[in-house]
C-alpha positions as CSV (number, residue, x, y, z in Angstrom):
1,X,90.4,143.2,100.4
2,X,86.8,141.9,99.5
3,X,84.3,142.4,101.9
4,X,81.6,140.1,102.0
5,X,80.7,136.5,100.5
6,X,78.5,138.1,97.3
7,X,81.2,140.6,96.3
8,X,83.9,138.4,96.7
9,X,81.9,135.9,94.2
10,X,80.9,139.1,92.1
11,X,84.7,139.5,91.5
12,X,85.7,136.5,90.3
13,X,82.9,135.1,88.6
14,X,84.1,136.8,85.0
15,X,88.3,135.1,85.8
16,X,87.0,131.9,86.7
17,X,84.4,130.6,83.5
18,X,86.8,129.4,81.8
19,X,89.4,127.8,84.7
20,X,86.3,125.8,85.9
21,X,86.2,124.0,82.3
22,X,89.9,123.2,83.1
23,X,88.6,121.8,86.0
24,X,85.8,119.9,85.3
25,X,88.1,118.6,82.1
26,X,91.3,118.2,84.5
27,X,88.7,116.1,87.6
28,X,85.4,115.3,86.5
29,X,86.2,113.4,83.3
30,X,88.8,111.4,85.2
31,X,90.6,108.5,82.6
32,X,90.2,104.7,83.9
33,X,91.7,101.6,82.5
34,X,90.1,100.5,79.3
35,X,87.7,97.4,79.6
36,X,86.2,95.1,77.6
37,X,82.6,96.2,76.1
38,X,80.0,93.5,75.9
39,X,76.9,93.0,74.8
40,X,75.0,93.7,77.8
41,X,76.1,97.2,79.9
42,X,77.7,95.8,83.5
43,X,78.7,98.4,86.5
44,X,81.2,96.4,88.1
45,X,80.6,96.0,92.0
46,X,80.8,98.9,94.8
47,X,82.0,100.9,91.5
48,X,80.0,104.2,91.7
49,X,81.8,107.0,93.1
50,X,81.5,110.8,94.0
51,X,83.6,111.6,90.7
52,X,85.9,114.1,93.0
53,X,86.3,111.8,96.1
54,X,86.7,108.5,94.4
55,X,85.8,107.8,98.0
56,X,84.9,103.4,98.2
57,X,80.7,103.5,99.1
58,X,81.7,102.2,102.7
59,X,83.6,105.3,103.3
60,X,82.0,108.2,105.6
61,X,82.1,110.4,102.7
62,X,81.5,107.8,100.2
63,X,77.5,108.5,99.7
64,X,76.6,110.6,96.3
65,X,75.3,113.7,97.0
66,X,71.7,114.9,95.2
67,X,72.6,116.8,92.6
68,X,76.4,116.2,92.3
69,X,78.7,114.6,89.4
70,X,79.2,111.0,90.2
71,X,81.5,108.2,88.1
72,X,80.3,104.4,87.4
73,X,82.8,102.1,86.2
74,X,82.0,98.7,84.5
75,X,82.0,96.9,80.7
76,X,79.8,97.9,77.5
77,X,78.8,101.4,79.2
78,X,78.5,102.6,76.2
79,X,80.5,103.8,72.9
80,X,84.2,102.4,72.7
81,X,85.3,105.9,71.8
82,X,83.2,107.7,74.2
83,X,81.0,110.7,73.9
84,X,81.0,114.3,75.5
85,X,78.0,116.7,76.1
86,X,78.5,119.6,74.4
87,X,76.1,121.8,75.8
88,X,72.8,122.8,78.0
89,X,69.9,121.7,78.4
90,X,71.4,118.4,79.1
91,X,69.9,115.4,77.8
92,X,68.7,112.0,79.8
93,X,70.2,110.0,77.0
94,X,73.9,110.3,75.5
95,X,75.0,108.6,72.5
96,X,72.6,106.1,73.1
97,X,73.1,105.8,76.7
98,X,70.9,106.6,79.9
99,X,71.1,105.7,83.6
100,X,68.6,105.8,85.8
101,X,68.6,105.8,90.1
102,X,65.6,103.5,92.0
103,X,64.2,102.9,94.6
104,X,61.3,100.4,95.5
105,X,58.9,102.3,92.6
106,X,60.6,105.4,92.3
107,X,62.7,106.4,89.5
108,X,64.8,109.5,88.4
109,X,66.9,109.8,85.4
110,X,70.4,111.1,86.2
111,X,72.2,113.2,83.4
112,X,75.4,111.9,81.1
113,X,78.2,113.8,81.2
114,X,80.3,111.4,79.5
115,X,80.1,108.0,78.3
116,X,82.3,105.0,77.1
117,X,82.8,101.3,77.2
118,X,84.4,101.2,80.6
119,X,83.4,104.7,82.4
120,X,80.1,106.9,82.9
121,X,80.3,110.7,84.7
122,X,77.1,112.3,85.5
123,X,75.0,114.3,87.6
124,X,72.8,113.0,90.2
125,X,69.2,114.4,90.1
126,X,68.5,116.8,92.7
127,X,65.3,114.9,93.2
128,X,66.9,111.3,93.2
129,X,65.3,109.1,96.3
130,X,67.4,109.3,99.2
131,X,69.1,106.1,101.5
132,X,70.3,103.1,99.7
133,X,69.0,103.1,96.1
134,X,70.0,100.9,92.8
135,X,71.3,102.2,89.9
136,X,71.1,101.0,86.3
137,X,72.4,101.8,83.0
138,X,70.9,101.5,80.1
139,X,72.3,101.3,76.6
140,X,70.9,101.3,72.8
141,X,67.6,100.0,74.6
142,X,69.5,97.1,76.4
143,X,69.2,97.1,80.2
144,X,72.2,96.1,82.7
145,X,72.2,94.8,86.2
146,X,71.1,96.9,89.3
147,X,73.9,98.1,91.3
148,X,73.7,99.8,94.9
149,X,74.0,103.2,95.6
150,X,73.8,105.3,98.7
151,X,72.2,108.8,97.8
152,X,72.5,111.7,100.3
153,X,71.0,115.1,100.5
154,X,75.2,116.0,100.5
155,X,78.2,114.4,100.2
156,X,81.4,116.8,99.3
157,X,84.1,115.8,97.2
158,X,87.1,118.1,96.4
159,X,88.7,117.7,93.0
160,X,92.5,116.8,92.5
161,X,94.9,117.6,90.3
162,X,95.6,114.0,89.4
163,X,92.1,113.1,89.7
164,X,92.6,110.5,92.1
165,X,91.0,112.9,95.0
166,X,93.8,113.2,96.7
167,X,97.1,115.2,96.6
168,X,97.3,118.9,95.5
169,X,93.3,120.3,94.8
170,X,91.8,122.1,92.2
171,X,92.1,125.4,94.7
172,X,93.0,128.2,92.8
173,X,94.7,131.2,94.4
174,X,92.6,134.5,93.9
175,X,95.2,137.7,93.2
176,X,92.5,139.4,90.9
177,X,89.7,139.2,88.9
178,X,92.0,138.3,85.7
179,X,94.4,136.5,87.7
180,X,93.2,132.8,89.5
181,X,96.7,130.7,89.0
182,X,96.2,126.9,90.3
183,X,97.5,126.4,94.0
184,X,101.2,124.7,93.2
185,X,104.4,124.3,94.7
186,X,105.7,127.4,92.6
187,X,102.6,129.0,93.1
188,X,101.9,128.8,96.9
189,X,98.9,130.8,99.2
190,X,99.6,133.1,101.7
191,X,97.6,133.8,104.7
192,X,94.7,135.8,104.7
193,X,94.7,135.0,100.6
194,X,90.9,134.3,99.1
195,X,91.4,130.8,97.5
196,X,88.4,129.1,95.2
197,X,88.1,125.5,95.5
198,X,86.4,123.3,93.7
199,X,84.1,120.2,93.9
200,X,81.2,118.5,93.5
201,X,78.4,117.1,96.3
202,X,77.1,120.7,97.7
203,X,73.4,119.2,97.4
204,X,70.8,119.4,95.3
205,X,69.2,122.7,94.1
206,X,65.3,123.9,93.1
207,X,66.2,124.8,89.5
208,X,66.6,122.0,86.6
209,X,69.9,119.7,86.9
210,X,69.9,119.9,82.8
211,X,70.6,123.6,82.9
212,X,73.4,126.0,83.7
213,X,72.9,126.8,87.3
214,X,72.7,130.0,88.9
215,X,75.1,132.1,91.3
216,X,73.8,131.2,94.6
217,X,74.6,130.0,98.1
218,X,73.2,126.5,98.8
219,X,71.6,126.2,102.4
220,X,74.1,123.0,103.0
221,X,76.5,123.7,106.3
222,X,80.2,124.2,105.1
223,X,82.9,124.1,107.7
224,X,86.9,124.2,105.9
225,X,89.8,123.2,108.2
226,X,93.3,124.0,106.4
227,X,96.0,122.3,108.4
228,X,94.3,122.3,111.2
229,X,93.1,125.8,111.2
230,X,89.2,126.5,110.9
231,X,88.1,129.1,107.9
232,X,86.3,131.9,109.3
233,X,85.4,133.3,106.3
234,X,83.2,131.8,103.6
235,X,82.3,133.8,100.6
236,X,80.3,131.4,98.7
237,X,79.6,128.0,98.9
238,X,77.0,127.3,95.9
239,X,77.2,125.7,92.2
240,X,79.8,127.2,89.9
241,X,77.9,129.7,87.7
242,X,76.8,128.0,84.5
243,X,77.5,124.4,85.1
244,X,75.5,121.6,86.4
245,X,76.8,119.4,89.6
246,X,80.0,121.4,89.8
247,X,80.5,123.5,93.2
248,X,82.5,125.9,94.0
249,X,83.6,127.4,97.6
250,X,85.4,130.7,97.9
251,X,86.8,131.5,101.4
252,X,89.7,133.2,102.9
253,X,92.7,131.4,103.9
254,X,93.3,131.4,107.9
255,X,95.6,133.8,108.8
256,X,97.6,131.6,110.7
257,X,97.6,128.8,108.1
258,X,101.2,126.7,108.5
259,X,103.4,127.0,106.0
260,X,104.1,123.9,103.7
261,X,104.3,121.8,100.6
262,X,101.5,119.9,101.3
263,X,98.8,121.0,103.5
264,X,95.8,119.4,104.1
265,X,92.3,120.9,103.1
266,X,89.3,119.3,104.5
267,X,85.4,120.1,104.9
268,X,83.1,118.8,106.7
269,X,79.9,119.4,104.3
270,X,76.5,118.2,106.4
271,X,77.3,115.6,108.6
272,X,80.3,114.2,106.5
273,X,83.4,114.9,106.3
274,X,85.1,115.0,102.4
275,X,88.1,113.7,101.0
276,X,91.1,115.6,101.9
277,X,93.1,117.6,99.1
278,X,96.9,119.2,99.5
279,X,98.0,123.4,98.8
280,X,100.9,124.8,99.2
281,X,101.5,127.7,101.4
282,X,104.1,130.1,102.3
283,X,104.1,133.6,104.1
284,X,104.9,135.4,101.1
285,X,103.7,133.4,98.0
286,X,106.8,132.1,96.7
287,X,108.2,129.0,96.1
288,X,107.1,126.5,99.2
289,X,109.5,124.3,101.8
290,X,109.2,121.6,104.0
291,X,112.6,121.6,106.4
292,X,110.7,119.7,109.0
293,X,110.0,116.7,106.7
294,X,113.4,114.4,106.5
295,X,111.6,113.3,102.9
296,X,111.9,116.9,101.2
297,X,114.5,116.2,99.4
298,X,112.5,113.7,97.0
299,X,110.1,116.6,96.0
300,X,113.1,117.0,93.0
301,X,112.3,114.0,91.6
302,X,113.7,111.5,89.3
303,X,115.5,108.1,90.4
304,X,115.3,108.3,93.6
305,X,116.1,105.4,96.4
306,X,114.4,105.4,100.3
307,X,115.9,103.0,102.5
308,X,113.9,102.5,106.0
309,X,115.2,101.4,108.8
310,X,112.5,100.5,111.9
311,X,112.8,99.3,115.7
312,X,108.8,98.7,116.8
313,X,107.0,97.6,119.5
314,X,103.9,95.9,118.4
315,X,101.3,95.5,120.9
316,X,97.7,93.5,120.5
317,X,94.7,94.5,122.7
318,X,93.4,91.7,124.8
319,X,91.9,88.9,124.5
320,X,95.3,88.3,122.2
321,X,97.5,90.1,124.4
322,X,100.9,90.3,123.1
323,X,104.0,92.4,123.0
324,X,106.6,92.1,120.6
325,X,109.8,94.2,119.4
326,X,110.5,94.0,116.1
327,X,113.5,95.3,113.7
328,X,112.4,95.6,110.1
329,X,114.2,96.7,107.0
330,X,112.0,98.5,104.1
331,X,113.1,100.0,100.6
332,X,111.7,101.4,98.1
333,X,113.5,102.3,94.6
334,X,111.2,104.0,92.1
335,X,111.2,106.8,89.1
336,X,109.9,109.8,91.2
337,X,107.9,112.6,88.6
338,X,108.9,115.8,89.3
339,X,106.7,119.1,88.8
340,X,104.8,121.7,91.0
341,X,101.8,119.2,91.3
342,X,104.1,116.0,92.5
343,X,102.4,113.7,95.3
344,X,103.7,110.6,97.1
345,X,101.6,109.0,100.0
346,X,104.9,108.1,101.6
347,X,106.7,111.3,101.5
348,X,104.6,113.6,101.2
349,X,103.8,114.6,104.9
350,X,101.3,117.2,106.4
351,X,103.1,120.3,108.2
352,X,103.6,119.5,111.6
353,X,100.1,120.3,113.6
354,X,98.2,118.9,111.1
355,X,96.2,115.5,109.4
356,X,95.5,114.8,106.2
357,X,93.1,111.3,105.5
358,X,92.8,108.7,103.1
359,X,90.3,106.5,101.8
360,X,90.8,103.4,99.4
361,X,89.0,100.7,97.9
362,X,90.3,98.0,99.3
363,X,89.3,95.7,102.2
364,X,92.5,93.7,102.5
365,X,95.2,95.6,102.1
366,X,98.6,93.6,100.2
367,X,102.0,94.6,100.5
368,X,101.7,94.5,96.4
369,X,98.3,97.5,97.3
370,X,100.6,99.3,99.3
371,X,103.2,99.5,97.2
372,X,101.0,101.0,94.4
373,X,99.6,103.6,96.9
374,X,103.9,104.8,97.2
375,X,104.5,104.5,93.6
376,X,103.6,107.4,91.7
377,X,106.6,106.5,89.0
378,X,108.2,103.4,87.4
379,X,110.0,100.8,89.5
380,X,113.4,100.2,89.6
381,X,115.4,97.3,90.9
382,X,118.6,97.2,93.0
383,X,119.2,93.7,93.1
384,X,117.9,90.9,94.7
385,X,117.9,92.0,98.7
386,X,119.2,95.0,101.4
387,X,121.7,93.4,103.7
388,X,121.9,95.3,107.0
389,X,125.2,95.7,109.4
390,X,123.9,96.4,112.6
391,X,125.2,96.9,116.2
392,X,123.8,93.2,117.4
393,X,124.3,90.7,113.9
394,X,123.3,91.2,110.4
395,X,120.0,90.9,107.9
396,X,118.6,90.4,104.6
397,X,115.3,92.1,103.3
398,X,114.8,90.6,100.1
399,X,112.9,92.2,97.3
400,X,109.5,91.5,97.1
401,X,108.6,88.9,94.4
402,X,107.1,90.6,90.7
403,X,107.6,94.0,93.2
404,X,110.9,94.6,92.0
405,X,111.0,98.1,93.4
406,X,110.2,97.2,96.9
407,X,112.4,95.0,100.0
408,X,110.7,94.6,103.3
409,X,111.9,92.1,106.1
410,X,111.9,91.0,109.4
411,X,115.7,91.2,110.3
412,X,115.1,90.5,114.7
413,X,112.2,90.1,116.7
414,X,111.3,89.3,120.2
415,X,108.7,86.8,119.5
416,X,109.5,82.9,120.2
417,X,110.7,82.0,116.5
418,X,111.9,78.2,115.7
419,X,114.7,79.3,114.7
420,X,115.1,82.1,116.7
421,X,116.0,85.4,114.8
422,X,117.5,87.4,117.1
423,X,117.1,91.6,117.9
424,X,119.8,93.0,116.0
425,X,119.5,96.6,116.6
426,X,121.3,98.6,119.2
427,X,119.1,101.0,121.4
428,X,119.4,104.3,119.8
429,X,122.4,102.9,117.8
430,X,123.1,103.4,113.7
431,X,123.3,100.9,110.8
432,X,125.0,99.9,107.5
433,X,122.9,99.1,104.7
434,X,124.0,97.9,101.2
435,X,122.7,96.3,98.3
436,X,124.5,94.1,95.2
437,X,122.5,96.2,92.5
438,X,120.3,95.7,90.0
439,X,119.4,96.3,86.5
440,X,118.7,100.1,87.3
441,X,120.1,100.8,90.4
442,X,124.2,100.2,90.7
443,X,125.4,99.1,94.2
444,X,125.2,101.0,97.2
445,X,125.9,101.2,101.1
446,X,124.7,104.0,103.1
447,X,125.6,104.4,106.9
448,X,122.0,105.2,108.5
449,X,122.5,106.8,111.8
450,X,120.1,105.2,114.6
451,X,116.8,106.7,115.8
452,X,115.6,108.9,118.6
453,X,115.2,107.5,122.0
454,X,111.4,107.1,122.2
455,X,108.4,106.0,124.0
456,X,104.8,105.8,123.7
457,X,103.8,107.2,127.2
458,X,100.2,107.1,127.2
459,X,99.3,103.8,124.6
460,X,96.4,103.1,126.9
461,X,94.3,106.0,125.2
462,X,94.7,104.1,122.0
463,X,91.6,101.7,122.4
464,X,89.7,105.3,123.0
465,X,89.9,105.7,119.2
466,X,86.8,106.2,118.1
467,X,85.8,107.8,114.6
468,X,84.8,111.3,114.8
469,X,85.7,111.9,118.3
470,X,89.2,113.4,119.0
471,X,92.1,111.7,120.7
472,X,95.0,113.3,122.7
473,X,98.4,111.2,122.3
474,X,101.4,111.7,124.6
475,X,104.7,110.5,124.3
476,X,108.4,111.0,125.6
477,X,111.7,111.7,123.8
478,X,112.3,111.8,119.9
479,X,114.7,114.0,118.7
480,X,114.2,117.8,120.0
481,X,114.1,118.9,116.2
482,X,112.5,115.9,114.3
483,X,108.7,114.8,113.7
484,X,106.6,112.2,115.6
485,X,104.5,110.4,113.0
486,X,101.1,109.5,114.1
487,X,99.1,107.1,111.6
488,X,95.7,105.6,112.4
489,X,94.0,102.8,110.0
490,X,91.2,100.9,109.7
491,X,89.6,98.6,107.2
492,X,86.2,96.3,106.5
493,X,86.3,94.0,104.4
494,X,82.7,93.9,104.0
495,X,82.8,97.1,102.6
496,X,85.5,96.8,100.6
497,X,87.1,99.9,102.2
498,X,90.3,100.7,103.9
499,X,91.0,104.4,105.6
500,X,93.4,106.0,107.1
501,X,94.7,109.7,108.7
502,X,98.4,110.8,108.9
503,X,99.6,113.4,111.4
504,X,102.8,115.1,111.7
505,X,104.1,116.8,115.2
506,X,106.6,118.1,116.9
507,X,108.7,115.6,118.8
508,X,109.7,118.0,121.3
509,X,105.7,119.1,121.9
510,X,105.4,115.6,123.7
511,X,101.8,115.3,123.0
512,X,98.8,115.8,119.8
513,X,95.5,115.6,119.3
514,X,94.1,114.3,116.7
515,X,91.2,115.9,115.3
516,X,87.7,114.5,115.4
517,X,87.2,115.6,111.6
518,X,90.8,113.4,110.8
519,X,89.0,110.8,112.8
520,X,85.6,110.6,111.3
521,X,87.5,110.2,107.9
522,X,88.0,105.8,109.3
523,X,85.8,103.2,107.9
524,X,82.8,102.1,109.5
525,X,80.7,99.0,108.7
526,X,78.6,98.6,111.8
527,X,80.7,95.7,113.5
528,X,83.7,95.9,115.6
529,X,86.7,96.2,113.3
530,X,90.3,95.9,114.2
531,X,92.0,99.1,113.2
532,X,96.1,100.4,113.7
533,X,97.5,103.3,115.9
534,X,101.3,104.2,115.0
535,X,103.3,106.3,116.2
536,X,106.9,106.9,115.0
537,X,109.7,109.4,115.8
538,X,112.8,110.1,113.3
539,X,115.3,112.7,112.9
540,X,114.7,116.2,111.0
541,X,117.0,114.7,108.3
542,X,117.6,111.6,106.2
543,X,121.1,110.4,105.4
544,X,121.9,111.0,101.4
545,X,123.6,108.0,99.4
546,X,124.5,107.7,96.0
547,X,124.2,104.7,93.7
548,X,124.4,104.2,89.9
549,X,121.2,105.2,88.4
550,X,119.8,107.1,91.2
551,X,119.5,110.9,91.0
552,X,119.2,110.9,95.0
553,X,119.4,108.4,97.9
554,X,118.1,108.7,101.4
555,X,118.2,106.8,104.5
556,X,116.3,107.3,107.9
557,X,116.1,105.1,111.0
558,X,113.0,105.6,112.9
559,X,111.6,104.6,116.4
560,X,108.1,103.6,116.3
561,X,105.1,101.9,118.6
562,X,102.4,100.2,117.1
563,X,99.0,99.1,119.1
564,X,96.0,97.0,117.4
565,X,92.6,98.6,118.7
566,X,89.2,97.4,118.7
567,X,87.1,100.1,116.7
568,X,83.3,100.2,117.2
């Protein structure tokens, strides 16, 4: 085993030159939509990102870092067909575009990467001013608008495979100096294994952006928590060896590391915390498994059909003070890609013991929003509604209009309706769902067995949430080999930016704690938001179906509590 942080870089310096220009080609030159070009270059609003993160500007981690890569997104950036460096020193100007960061009187040219129309990456000059700044593109000697930007001295982001910044990482698992194989589900980490990730947002460094940097530590403070675990060995945490704004940290996986499919890397790099990234692990390096989550089974891909049954109690804090029960019917019927990098924020939970977080840029989440953040495949329709049998009356969920994928209703519910609409699940008890069919999906029913007995024992603790400070949650029942799901959300619509951490535990440990880096990873604007605590206990396994069209079906009733809470 290597021995110390300079030989273990020393050793795979030589394997990893060329993986790092997958890398930076797989992450940093991340594809968006095409826009229109115009006359006039236009970075659209709150559109410059870390180019790892993608994290929204109102985000904790969502300042760009001195000396990093960073992405701008607008119309008439530059060339329709778009334009590459191709090699060192970098220039200020690419294919007739430049960009420069200000502020008040001060001025520093940042360094193109890439341009086109509708997308710029570059790297931020290690001498850019710091605190809230403007930037500006230029192109063919015509000058866009200003557009904020918040430069830091560092501001970590770690890449992803689908350069979205989040899901599996660019983490590669070191066997030997000729043998670096991308972290995968086929191609899991084992405890104790050195890994190399990759990112961009270290901070900035004493020798010129435009050229190939040098092996080197960076002075920046690097802390790694892998599913929950802290790394107590860092190699290297420094640029990658001759390329500009692209980092690269080398540590030792912890030796107690859970096992899983995908869990959850995050750094806390300065005072931030980054974006949080997926590996796979398993004790041996093979293939990874996730028996605890009643989802697995989707990991095969293809058509695949999730039907979601929920009893929740919904509680408001005062001065609203309210308490309702309510029983809701959800589905969602979608192509699910297959593969050793697949990722779906709905199934794809953390081992239990550990948080992964999520940032997007949107202030006001839409049921049409969320549905995107689920669908990594094509929709698929199976009919017009879900009709639900249940131990107290029946209910529709109808699908969701131009959403054809997705049904979500209110079937019962406690609150004083005109007309009423009655409870209709039993305590504890199972239901029947079915659906007519659709143009892709034929029709079904499925018999769902009924959730856990369950009950949020401590929900007072939940208007303690406070971003970056730890909070302990206890609860009683849930079934003795199932998960409790713990979710916390908030949003500011001022920022344009929504967060949110996801926890899994064991339902039989009766209590969690979520950690204050899973915590800092919630939006802040500076005013008292309303933000979500969830908690919500199911069975270690969902009920399988068939339907025409589907490769797999699968049903699960959960038990969940729900409290609104007053964020500062």
């Amino acid at each position: 085993m290597l021995s110390d942080r300079r030989r273990g870089l020393r050793s795979v310096r030589g394997a990893l030159r060329s993986p790092a220009r997958g890398a930076l080609a797989l992450a940093a030159l991340a594809w968006a939509a095409a826009a229109p070009s115009s006359a006039q270059p236009f970075v659209f609003y709150r559109s410059i990102f870390n180019a790892a993160s993608f994290a929204p500007s109102g985000a904790p981690h969502g300042a760009v870092a001195q000396g990093s890569i960073f992405t701008v997104f607008g119309r008439g950036l530059g060339p329709a067909a778009g334009a590459s460096a191709q090699s060192f020193p970098l220039e200020q100007t690419l294919a007739g575009v430049s960009l420069e960061v200000c502020q008040a009187e001060t001025c520093a040219a940042a360094l193109p990467l890439f341009v086109r129309s509708d997308q710029i990456n570059a790297v931020m000059p290690s001498n850019a001013p710091l605190g809230a700044s403007s930037l500006r593109v230029t192109v063919d000697g015509v000058a866009g608008n200003f557009s904020p930007v918040t430069v830091a001295a560092a501001g970590f982001g770690v890449f992803a495979v689908n350069s979205g910044g989040f899901g599996p990482g660019i983490v590669q698992n070191f066997v030997a100096s000729a043998d670096t194989p991308l972290n995968s589900a086929v191609a899991a980490a084992r405890p104790g294994q050195p890994l190399i990730l990759w990112g961009t947002g270290l901070g900035p460094v004493a020798t010129p952006d435009r050229l190939p940097a040098e092996a080197g530590d960076l002075p920046t403070a690097v802390e790694i928590s892998v599913g929950g675990r802290p790394v107590s060995v860092l190699r290297y945490s420094g640029r990658a060896p001759g390329f500009s704004g692209l980092d690269q940290i080398v540590f030792d996986l912890p030796a107690d590391a859970p096992s899983g499919c995908y869990v959850p890397v995050t750094l806390r790099v300065g005072d931030a915390p980054s974006n949080t990234v997926t590996i796979a692990v398993s004790p041996d390096g093979s293939p990874c498994a996730d028996p605890s989550n009643p989802f697995d089974p989707a990991r095969s891909g293809g058509a695949t059909g999730v039907v979601l049954l929920t009893r929740a109690l919904w509680e408001a804090p005062l001065p609203v003070g309210f308490s309702i029960t309510a029983d809701i019917v959800s589905g969602l019927f979608q192509n699910e890609p297959a593969g050793p990098w697949r990722f779906n924020r709905l199934y794809s939970l953390p081992p239990p013991g550990a948080c992964t977080a999520y940032a997007f840029n949107e202030g006001r989440p839409s049921l049409r929003y969320f549905a995107g953040l689920a669908r990594p495949g094509a929709a698929l329709s199976a009919g017009e509604r879900l009709d639900v049998d249940a131990a107290a009356g029946q209910g529709s969920a109808l699908a969701v209009p131009a959403l054809a994928d997705l049904y979500s209703g209110f079937v019962g519910t406690s609150a004083a309706l005109d007309p009423a609409l009655a409870l209709i699940f039993g305590e504890s008890a199972g239901a029947s769902v079915s659906a007519p069919g659709g143009a892709d999906v034929g029709a079904f029913s499925v018999d769902i067995a009924g959730p856990p007995a369950f009950s949020w024992s401590n929900r007072e603790v939940a208007q303690s949430l406070r971003p970056g400070q730890p909070l302990t949650l206890e609860w009683t029942g849930g079934d003795p080999g199932g998960l409790v799901v713990i979710a916390g959300f908030t949003k500011s619509e001022a920022q344009l930016a929504s967060s949110a951490f996801v926890c899994a535990a064991r339902a039989d440990q009766g209590r969690f704690t979520v950690p204050a880096l899973s915590t800092a990873a919630l939006v802040r604007d500076g005013q008292t938001l309303i933000g979500k605590l969830v908690l919500a206990a199911a069975r270690p396994a969902a009920d399988p179906f068939q339907a025409p069209g589907l490769a797999q079906g699968l049903g699960l009733f959960v038990a969940a509590a729900q409290e609104d809470v007053l964020v500062p």
